[in-house]
C-alpha positions in Angstrom: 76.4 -12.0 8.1 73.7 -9.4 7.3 72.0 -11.5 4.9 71.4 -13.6 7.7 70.0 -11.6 10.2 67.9 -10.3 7.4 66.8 -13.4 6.6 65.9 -13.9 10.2 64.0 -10.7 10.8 61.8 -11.3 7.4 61.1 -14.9 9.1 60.4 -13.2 12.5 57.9 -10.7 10.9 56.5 -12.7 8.9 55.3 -15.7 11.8 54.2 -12.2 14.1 52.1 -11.0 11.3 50.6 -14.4 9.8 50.1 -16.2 13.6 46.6 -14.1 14.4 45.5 -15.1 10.6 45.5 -18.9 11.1 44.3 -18.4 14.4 40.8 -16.8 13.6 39.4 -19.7 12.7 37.1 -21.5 15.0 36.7 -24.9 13.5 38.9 -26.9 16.0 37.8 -30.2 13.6 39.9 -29.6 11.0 42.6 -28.8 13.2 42.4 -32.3 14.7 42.3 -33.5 11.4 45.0 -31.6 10.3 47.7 -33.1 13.2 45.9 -36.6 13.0 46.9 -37.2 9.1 50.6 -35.7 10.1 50.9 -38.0 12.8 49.8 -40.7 10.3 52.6 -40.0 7.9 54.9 -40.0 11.0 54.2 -43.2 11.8 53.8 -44.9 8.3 57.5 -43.4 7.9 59.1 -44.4 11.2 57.5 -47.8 10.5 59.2 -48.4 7.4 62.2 -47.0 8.5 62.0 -49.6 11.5 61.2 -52.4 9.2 64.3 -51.5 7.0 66.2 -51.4 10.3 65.0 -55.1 11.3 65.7 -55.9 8.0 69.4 -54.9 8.2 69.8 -56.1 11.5 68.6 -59.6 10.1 70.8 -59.5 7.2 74.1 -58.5 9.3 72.6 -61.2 11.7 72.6 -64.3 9.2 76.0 -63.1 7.4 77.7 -62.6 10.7 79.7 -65.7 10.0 81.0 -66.1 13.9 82.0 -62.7 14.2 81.1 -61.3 17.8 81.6 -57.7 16.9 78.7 -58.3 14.0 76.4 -60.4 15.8 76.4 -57.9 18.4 76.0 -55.1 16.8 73.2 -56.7 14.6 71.1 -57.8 17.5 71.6 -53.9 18.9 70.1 -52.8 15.6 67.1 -55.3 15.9 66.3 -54.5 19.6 66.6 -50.6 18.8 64.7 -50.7 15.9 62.1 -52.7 18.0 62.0 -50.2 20.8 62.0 -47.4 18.2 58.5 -49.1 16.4 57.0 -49.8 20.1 57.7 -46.6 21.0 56.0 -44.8 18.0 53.1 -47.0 18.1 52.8 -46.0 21.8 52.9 -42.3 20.7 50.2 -43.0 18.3 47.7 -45.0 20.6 48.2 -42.1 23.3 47.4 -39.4 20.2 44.4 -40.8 19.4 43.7 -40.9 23.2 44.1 -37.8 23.4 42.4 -36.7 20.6 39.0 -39.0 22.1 39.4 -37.0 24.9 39.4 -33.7 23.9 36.4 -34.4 21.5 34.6 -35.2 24.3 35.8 -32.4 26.7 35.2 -30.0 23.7 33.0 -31.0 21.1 32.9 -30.4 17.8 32.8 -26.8 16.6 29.1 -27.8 15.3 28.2 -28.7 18.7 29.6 -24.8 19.9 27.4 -23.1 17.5 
């Protein structure tokens, strides 16, 4: 039990202390870039994970055989796996929305200097 709350008051410390160091740096570009390439990893991986999703749901689909209970639950995995992928593409077209808009409320960091 001590371990842990050791454990947790290193971790605490440590975030107080290194928070102001990342924040002194004024270039907001590489920021953007920064959350732009990890939202494109998100996305390539939630994409593949849908894909394998449709992919099972098709497979359970053509081997149902004329058993409700599969066919069922193989058209639930399609349609989730669909509103999973629409709903991650949504959350990328409304990141890079976002991120048009605040270059152009902001700037670059070039532009600032």
């Amino acid at each position: 039990m001590r371990k842990i709350i050791y454990l947790q008051a290193v971790l605490i410390t440590s975030l107080i202390v290194v928070t102001p160091a990342f924040a002194a740096s004024a270039d907001v570009t590489k920021i953007q870039t920064f959350i732009q390439s990890i939202v494109q990893v998100l996305v390539s991986l939630a994409a593949a994970i849908s894909v394998g999703f449709f992919v099972m749901g098709g497979i359970g689909y053509i081997t149902s055989s004329g058993n409700p209970e599969q066919l069922d639950r193989s058209k639930k995995t399609i349609m989730y796996s669909a509103v999973g992928l629409a709903v991650v593409l949504g959350a990328f077209v409304l990141s890079h929305i976002v991120s048009d808009l605040a270059t152009t409320a902001f700037g670059t960091a070039q532009a600032a200097q």
